[in-house]
N, C-alpha and C positions, 0 to 999 in steps of 0.2 A: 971388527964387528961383523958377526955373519946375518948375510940374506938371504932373506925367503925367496923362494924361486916365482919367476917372474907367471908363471903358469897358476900356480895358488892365490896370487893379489887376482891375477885375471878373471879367476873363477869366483872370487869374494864378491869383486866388485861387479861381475855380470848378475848375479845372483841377488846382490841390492838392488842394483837397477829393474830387475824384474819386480822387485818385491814393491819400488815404487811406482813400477808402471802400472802393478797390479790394481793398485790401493788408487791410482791417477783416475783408470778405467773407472771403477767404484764410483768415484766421487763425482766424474762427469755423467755419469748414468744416471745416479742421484737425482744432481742438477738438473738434467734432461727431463724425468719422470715428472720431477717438481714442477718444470715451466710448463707439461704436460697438460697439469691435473689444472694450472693457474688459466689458464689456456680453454681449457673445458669448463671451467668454471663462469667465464664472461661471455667467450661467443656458442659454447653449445645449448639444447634444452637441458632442461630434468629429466627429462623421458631419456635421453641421451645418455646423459653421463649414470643413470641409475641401470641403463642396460647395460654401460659397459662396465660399470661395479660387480653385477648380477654374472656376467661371465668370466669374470676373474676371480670371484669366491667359487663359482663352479666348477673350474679349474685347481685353485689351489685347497681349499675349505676339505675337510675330511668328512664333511655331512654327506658330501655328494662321492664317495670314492664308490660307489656303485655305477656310477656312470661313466663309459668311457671318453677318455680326451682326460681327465682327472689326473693328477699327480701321484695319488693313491690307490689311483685302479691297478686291481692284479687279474688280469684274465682268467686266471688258473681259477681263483676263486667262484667264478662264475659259470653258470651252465641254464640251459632252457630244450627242456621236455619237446623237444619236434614234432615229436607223435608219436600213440599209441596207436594200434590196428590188433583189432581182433580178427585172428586168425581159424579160430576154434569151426569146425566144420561141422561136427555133430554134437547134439543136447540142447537144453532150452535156450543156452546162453550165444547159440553160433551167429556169430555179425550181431552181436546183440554193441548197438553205439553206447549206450548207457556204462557198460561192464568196463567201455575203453574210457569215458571221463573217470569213473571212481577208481581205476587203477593210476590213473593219472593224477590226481589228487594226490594217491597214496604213497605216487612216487617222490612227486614234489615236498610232501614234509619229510620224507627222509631224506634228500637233498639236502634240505635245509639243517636237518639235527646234525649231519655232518660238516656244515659251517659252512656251506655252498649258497651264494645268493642267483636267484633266477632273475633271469635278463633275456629280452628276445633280442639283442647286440650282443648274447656273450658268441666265444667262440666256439666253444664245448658246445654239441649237439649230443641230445639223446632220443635215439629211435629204440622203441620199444614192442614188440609183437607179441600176443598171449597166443603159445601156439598151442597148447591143449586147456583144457578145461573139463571133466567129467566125475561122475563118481565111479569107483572102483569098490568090489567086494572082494574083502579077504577074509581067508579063513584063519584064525588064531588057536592054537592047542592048550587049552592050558591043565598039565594033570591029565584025567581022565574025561574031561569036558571040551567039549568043542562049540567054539563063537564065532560066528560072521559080523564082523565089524566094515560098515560103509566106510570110506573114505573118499572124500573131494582129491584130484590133484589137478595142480594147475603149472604149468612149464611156461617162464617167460624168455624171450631172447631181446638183448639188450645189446644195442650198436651205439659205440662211444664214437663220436667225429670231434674232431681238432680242425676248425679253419675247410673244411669241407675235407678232409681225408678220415678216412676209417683207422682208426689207434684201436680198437678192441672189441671184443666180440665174446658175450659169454652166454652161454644158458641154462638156468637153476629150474630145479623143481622144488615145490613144499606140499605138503595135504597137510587137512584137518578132518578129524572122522566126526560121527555122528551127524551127519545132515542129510537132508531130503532135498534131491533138486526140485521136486513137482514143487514144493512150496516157497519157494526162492524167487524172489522178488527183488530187482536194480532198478532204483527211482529215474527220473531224467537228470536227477543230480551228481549220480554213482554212490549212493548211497546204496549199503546191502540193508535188507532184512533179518540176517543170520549172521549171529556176532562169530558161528566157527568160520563161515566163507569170509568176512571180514578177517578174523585171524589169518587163514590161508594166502590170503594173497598178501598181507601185513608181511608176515612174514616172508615171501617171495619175494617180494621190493627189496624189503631189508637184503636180503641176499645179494638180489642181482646187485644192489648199488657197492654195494660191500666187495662183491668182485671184480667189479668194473675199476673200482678205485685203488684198491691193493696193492702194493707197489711188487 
């Protein structure tokens, strides 16, 4: 009768053996967690054992995977707005603080439309500068007629940080035409007056973040 070589039984039975150390572990950890809770339950408070419930759902619970330490947190997913600074030198808007909250605002919901949740613990930094802001007149041909059409244009620069190092660096421009800056008006909310300047920078956001993220 022929035998299996003595290297195959060995490898059989090292591999049981694991498989019951394995399941051994299990069941004393088990055990262990059990006499734990038995344990907490007679000589700890309420206040005690309901704290240390509260950071163990914190930890594993998928409610909280926005928060880091969580089993569920993905950093990538996360990002928070560092700052805005208006940079703009000349027109009504230059150092204007208000023009830096409502582009901030504006940034933060397209953030969010692209599936990004805001955290001041994420890793992801975004600095952002408006480096111009003014209107421009051009001239348009159209046929044998000639139009000057205003346009707003606005150039933002947008610095991505990872864990405090610089990953990217872009800067878009957008305009909207038809508007007046003398009547233009940014609440202390960053709310505009002018749905085409609201447009203009809407659209600017949308860009930078769009570049910034593009693989």
């Amino acid at each position: 009768m022929q035998q299996k070589p003595a290297t195959a039984i060995s490898l059989r039975e090292r591999l049981a053996q694991g498989v019951l150390l394995l399941f051994g572990a299990l069941i004393i950890t088990g055990l262990a967690i059990q006499l734990y809770f038995v344990y907490c339950q007679f000589f700890k408070s309420y206040d005690e054992n309901l704290q240390m419930a509260n950071e163990i759902s914190w930890k594993i619970d998928g409610t909280f995977k926005n928060s880091p330490g969580n089993i569920w947190y993905n950093a990538d997913d996360h990002i928070w707005v560092q700052s805005v600074t208006n940079k703009v030198v000349i027109g009504k808007l230059a150092g204007n603080r208000n023009l830096e909250f409502g582009v901030k605002n504006v940034l933060e919901e397209y953030l969010q439309e692209k599936g990004l949740n805001l955290s001041p613990d994420a890793e992801n930094k975004l600095k952002v500068e408006i480096v111009y802001l003014d209107v421009l007149t051009t001239k348009k041909n159209v046929s044998v007629f000639h139009k000057n059409e205003q346009e707003v244009v606005i150039r933002l620069k947008g610095i991505l940080y990872k864990e405090g190092i610089k990953v990217k660096e872009v800067i878009v421009e957008e305009s909207s035409s038809e508007i007046s800056m003398s009547t233009l008006i940014v609440d202390e909310g960053g709310k505009f007056n002018q749905t085409s300047l609201s447009n203009a920078l809407k659209k600017g956001c949308d860009k930078l973040i769009t570049k910034l993220f593009e693989k």
